[in-house]
C-alpha positions in Angstrom: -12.8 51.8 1.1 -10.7 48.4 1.2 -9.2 47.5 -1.5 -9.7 44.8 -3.6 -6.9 42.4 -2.2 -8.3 42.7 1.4 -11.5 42.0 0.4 -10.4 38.8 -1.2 -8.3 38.0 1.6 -11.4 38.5 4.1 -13.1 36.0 1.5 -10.8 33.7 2.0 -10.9 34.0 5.4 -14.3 33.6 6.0 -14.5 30.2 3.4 -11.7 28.8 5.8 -13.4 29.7 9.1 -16.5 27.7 7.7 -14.4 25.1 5.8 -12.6 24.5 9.5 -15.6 23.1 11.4 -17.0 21.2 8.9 -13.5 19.6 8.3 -12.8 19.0 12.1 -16.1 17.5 12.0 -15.2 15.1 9.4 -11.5 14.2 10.7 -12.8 13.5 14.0 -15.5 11.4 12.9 -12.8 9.2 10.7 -10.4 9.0 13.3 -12.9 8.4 15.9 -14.3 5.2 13.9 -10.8 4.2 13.2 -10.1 4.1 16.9 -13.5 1.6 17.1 -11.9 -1.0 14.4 -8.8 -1.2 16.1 -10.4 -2.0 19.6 -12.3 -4.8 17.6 -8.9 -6.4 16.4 -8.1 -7.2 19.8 -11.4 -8.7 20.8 -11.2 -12.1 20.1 -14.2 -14.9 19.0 -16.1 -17.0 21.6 -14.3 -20.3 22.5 -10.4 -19.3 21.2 -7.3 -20.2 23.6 -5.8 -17.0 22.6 -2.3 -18.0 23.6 -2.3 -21.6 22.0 -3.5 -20.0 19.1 -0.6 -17.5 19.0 1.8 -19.9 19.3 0.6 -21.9 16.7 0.2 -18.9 14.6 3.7 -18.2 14.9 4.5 -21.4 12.3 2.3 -20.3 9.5 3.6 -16.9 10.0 5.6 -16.8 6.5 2.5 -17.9 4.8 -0.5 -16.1 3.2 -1.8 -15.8 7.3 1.1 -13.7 7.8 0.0 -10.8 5.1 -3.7 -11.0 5.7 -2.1 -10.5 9.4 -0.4 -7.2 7.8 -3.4 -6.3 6.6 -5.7 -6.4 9.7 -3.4 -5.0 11.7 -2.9 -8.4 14.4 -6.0 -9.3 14.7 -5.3 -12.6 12.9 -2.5 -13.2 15.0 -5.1 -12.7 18.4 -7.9 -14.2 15.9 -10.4 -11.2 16.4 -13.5 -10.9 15.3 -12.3 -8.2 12.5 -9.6 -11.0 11.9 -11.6 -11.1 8.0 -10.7 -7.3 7.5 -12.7 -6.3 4.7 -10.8 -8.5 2.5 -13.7 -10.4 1.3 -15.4 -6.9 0.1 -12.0 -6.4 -1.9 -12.2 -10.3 -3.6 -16.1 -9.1 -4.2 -15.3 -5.8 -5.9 -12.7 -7.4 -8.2 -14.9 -9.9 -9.1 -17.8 -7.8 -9.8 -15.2 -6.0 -12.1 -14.2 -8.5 -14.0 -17.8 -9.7 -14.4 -18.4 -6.3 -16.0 -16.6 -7.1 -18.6 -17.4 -10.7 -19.6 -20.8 -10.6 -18.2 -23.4 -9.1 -20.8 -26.1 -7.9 -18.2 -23.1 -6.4 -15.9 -21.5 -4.6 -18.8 -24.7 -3.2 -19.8 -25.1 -2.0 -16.6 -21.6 -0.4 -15.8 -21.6 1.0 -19.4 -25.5 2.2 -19.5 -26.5 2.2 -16.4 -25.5 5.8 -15.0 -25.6 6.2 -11.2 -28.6 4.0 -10.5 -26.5 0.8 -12.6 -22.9 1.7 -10.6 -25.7 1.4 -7.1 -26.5 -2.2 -8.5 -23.3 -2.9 -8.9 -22.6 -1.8 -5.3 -25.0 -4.0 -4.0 -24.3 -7.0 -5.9 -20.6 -6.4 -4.2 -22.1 -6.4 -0.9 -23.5 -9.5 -2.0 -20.7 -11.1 -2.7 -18.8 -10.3 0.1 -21.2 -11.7 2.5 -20.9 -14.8 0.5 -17.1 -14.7 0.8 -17.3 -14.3 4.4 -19.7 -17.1 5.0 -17.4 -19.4 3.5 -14.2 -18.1 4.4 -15.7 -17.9 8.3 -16.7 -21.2 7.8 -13.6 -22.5 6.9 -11.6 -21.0 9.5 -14.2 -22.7 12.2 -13.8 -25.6 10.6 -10.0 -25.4 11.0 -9.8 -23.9 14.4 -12.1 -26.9 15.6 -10.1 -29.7 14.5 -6.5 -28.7 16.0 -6.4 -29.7 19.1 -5.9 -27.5 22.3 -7.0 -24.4 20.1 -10.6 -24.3 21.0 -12.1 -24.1 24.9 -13.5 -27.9 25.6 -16.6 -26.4 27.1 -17.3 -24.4 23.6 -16.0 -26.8 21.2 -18.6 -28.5 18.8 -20.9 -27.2 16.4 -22.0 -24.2 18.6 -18.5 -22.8 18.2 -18.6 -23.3 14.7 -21.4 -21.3 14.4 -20.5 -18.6 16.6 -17.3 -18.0 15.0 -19.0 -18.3 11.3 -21.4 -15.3 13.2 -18.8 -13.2 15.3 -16.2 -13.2 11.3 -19.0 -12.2 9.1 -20.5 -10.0 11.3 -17.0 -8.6 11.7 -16.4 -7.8 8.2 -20.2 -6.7 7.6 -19.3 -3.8 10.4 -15.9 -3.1 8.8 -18.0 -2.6 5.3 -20.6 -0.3 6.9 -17.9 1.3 9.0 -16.0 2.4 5.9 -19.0 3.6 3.9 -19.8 5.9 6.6 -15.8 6.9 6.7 -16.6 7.8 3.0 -19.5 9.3 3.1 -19.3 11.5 6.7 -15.3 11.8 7.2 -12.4 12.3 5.3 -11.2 9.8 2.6 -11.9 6.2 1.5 -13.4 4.5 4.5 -12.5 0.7 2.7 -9.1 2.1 2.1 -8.2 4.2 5.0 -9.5 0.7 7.1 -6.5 -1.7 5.6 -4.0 1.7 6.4 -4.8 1.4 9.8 -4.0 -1.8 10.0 -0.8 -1.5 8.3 0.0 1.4 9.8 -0.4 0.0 13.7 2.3 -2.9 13.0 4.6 -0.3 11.8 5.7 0.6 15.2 6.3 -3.4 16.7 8.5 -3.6 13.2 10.5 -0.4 14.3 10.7 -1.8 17.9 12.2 -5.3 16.8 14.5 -4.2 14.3 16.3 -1.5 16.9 16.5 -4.2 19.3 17.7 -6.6 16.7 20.6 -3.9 16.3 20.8 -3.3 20.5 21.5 -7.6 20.4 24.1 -7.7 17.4 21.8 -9.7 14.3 21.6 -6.4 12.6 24.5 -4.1 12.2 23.7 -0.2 12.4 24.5 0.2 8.9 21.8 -1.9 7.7 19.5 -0.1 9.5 20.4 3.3 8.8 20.4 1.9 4.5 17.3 0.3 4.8 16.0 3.8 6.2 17.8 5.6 3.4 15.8 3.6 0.9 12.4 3.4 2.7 13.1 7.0 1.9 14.0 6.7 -1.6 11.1 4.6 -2.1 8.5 6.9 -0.7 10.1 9.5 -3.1 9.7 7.4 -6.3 6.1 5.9 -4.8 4.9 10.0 -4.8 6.8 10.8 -8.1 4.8 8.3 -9.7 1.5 8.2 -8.8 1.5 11.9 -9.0 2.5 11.6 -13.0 0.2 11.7 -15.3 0.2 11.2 -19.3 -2.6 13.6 -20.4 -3.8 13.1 -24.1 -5.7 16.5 -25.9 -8.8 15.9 -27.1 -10.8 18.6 -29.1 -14.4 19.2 -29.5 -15.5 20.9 -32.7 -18.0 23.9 -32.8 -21.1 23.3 -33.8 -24.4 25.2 -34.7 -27.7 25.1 -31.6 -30.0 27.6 -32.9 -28.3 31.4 -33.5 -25.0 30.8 -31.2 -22.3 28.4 -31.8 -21.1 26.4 -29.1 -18.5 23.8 -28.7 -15.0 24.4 -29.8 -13.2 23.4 -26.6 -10.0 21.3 -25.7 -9.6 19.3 -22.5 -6.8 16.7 -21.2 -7.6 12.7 -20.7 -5.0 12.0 -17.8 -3.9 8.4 -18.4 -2.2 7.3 -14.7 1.4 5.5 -15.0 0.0 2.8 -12.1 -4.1 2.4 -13.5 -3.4 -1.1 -11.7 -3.0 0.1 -8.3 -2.2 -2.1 -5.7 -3.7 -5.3 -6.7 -0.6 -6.7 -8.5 1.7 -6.9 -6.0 -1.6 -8.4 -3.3 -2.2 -10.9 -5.8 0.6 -12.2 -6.6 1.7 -12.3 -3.0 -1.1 -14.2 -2.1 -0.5 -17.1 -4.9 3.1 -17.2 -3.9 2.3 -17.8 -0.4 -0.3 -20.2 -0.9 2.1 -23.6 -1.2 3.9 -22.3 2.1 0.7 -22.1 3.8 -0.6 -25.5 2.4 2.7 -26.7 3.7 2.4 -25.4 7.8 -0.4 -27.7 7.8 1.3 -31.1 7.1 4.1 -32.8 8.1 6.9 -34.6 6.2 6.4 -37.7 7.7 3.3 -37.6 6.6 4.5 -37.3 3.0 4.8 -40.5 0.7 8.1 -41.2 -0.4 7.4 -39.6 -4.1 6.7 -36.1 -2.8 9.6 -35.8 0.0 11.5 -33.3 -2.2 8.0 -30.9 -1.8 9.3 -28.9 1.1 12.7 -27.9 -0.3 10.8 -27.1 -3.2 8.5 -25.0 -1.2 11.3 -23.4 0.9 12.7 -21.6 -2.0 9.3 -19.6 -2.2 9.6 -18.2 0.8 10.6 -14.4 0.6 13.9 -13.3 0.4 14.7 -16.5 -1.4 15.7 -15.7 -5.7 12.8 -17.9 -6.9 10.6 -16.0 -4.8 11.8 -12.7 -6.1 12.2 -14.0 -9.7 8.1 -15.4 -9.9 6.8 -12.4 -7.2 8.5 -10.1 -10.4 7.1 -12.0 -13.1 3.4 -12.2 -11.4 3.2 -8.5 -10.7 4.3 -7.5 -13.8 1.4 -10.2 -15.3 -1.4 -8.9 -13.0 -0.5 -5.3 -13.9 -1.1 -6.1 -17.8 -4.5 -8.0 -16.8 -5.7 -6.1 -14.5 -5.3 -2.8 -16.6 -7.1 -4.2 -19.3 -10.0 -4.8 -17.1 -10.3 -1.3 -15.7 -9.5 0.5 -18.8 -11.2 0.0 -22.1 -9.4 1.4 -25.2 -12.5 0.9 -27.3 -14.8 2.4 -25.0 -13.2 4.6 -24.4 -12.9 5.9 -27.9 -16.8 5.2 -28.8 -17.6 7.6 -25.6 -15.1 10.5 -27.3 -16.8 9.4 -30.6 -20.3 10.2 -29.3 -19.5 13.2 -27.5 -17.9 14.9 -31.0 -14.4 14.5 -29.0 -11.5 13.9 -31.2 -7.5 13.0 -30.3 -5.5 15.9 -32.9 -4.5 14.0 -36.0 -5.9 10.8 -35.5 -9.2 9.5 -36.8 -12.4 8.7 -34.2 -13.0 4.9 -34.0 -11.3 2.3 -34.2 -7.6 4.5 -34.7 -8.4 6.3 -31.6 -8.8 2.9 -29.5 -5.5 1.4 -31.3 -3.6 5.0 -30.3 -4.8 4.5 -27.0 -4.3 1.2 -26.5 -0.4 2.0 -27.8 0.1 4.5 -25.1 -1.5 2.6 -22.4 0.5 -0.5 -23.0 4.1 2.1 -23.1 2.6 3.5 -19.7 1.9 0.3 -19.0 5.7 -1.2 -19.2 6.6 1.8 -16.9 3.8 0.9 -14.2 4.9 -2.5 -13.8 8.4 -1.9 -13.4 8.1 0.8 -11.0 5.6 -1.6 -9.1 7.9 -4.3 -9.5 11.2 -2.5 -8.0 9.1 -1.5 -5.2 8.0 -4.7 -4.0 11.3 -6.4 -5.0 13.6 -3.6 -2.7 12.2 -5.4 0.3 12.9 -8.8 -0.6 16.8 -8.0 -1.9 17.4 -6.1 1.4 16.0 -9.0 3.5 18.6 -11.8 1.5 21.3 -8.8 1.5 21.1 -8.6 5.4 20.0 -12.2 6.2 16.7 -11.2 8.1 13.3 -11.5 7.8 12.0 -9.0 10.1 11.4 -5.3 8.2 8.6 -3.1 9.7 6.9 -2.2 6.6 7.1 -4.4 3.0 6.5 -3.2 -0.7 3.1 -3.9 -1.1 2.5 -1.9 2.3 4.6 1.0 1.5 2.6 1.4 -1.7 -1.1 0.9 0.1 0.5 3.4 3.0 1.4 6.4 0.5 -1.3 6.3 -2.1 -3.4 6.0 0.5 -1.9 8.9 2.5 -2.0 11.2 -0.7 -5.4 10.6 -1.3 -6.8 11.3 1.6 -4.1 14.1 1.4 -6.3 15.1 -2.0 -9.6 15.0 -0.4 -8.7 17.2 2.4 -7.3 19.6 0.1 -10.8 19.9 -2.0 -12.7 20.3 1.2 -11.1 23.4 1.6 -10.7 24.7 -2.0 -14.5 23.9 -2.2 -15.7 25.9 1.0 -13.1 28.9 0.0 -14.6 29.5 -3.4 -18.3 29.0 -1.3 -17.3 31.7 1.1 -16.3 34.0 -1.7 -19.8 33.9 -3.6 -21.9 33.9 -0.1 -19.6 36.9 1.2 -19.8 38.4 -2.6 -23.6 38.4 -2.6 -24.0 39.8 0.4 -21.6 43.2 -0.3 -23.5 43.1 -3.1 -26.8 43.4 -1.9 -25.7 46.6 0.5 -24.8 48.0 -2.3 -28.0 48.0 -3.9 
C-alpha cells in the first residue's frame, strides 16, 4: 500500500500534468497576440513619407512624442497605425475613476452596483476611449497634413485625414480588444502586458547605442558598468516594495443564527506602500514635457520680442536638467497623494467593515476607524512617494552625472517593466496552485470511490 506521501506527491503530479496544458495554452495564446501588436507598430498609415516623418520626428524627440514613443514601442517614431497604443483607454479609465467619486450616479454605481455596475463602468470606459481616439486621431491628421513634405501629394487632403483618423482609432480599438482577450484567454493583464511589450522591445536599441557609445569614447566603461550596478539596485528596491504590504487585523465578533454560533474570525486588510501605481511618475512626465513639445513646433523668430527668453526657460525642463528633476519630484510626489485618495476611501472603507460587524482591535467602528485609516495610509503614503520619487529621479541624476541623454530604459519604465513582470509572475503562479489543489480532490474522489 503507498503511503501517504506518495499518494500526495502523485496528486501533485497529476494537478501539474493538467495545469501544464492549460498553461501552455494560455502563454502561447499571450505571446502569440503580442507577436500580432508588434507587427502592427511597424505598419504605417495610408499617405505617410515614413522617412521625412522620421526625420522630423527626431526634433520633438525630447518632448511628450518621445515617451508615448517609449510607450508603443516605435511605432510613433514609424507613425503606425498602433502609434495611439492604448493610451486613450488609460486617460478613459482614470477619468471614469475620478468621475466615481465626484459623480453621484457613478459612485452609486461603483459602490452599489456589484459586478453588473463595475460592467457599466467598463463600458462607459470603452466609451470614452473611442472618444479620446477620435480626437486625438484627429488631431494628429490635422498636424501631419499641414507640414509640408510629410504627407504623399497624391493622398494629401481631406481623404487622408480621414483615413488616418480611421487606420488610429481603429488601431487602438484592436489594441483594447486585443488586451481583453490577453486577460481573459492568456496569462496576465492584456492592457498592461501591451505597454510592456512596447517598453520592453526598445530595450535592446538602448543597450545597442549605449555599448557603442562606449566602443566610440562619449561614455567611459565605468559609467556603464554603474549605471548597470544601479539598474540593479533599482530592480531590487522596485521588488522589495511592491511586494510589502502593511496588513491591519480586523475581527469579526460571534454572533447567534439559530442553535450554532458563527462568526468570531480575524483576517488581514493589506494596505500596499505604492496604492498609486504608476500613474504619478506618467503624469507628471507628460505635463513636464508638454512646454518642450509646444516648443518643437515654433520657431524663435517667430517669437515677439517679449517672449524671446521662452526657450531658455523651456530648455531647463528638459530631463537631466535640476528644474526638471526638482518639479518631476515635486509632481510625483503630488500625483501620488491625489491619486491615492481617489482609489482608496478611508470612509468607505470603514462603513463596509462597519456593516459586515468587522472591527480594527481597540478602535471604535465609524468615523475612528476611517481617521486610523486615513493616518496609516497617509504614513504609507510618504513612503510610496519617495520610493517612487528616487526611482524616477536615479535616471535623470545619472543622465546630468555622465552628460548623456541616451539610457535604454527610464524610471517610469523600470517601474511599468517589474510590476508588470511580477504580476504576471502572480498569475502564473495561481494557475498552478489552483489546478494542483483541483487534481488533488478529482484524484481523491476517485480512490475514494474504489474504495467503496
Amino acid at each position: 500500500m503507498a503511503s501517504a506521501a506518495e499518494q500526495l506527491a502523485a496528486n501533485m503530479n497529476f494537478g501539474s500534468f493538467q495545469k501544464a496544458t492549460e498553461l501552455h495554452k494560455r502563454i502561447w495564446f499571450t505571446l502569440i497576440a503580442l507577436v500580432v501588436y508588434r507587427l502592427g507598430t511597424f505598419v504605417p498609415i495610408p499617405g505617410i513619407d515614413s522617412a521625412a516623418f522620421a526625420q522630423a520626428f527626431e526634433g520633438q524627440s525630447k518632448g511628450i512624442l518621445g515617451m508615448f514613443n517609449m510607450f508603443s514601442g516605435g511605432a510613433v517614431q514609424r507613425m503606425a497605425i498602433f502609434s495611439l497604443n492604448v493610451m486613450p483607454y488609460i486617460s478613459a479609465s482614470i477619468i471614469v475613476q475620478l468621475m466615481g467619486t465626484v459623480y453621484p450616479p457613478w459612485e452609486k454605481l461603483k459602490k452599489e452596483g456589484g459586478e453588473a455596475g463595475r460592467k457599466t463602468l467598463n463600458q462607459y470606459t470603452r466609451y470614452f476611449a473611442v472618444v479620446l481616439a477620435l480626437v486625438q486621431s484627429f488631431s494628429i491628421a490635422v498636424g501631419l497634413h499641414s507640414q509640408e513634405g510629410l504627407v504623399v501629394s497624391s493622398i494629401s487632403g481631406p481623404f487622408f485625414i480621414a483615413s488616418t483618423v480611421v487606420a488610429l482609432t481603429g488601431g487602438t480599438m484592436f489594441l483594447m480588444w486585443l488586451g481583453e482577450q490577453i486577460t481573459s484567454r492568456g496569462v496576465g493583464n492584456g492592457v498592461s502586458l501591451i505597454i510592456f511589450a512596447g517598453i520592453v522591445a526598445g530595450l535592446l536599441p538602448g543597450l545597442v547605442r549605449m555599448f557603442e557609445m562606449v566602443r566610440v569614447g562619449s561614455m567611459s566603461g565605468f559609467a556603464l558598468f554603474a549605471i548597470a550596478v544601479i539598474a540593479v539596485a533599482i530592480i531590487f528596491a522596485i521588488v522589495f516594495i511592491e511586494r510589502s504590504q502593511r496588513r491591519l487585523l480586523v475581527h469579526y465578533p460571534k454572533r447567534q443564527q439559530g442553535n450554532r454560533m458563527i462568526g468570531g474570525d480575524t483576517s488581514f486588510m493589506p494596505l500596499k506602500i505604492n496604492t498609486a501605481g504608476v500613474i504619478p511618475p506618467i503624469f507628471a512626465s507628460s505635463l513636464l514635457l508638454l512646454p518642450t513639445t509646444a516648443m518643437s513646433f515654433l520657431t524663435t523668430a517667430n517669437l515677439p520680442p517679449w517672449a524671446q527668453w521662452l526657450p531658455g526657460l523651456v530648455g531647463t525642463l528638459q530631463h537631466g536638467q535640476p528644474a526638471f528633476m526638482v518639479f518631476y519630484a515635486l509632481l510625483i510626489i503630488f500625483f501620488s497623494f491625489f491619486y491615492t485618495s481617489v482609489v482608496f476611501n478611508p470612509d468607505d472603507t470603514a462603513e463596509n467593515l462597519r456593516k459586515y460587524g468587522g472591527f480594527l482591535p481597540g478602535i471604535r467602528p465609524g468615523k475612528r476607524t476611517a481617521e486610523y485609516l486615513d493616518y496609516v495610509l497617509t504614513r504609507l503614503t510618504v513612503i510610496g512617494a519617495a520610493y517612487i520619487t528616487i526611482v524616477c529621479i536615479f535616471p535623470e541624476l545619472m543622465m546630468k552625472m555622465f552628460g548623456t541623454s541616451q539610457f535604454a530604459l527610464g524610471g517610469t519604465s523600470i517601474l511599468i517593466v517589474v510590476t508588470v513582470t511580477m504580476d504576471t509572475v502572480a498569475q502564473i503562479q495561481s494557475h498552478l496552485l489552483a489546478h494542483q489543489y483541483e487534481g488533488l480532490i478529482k484524484k481523491s474522489k476517485l480512490r475514494g470511490g474504489r474504495g467503496r
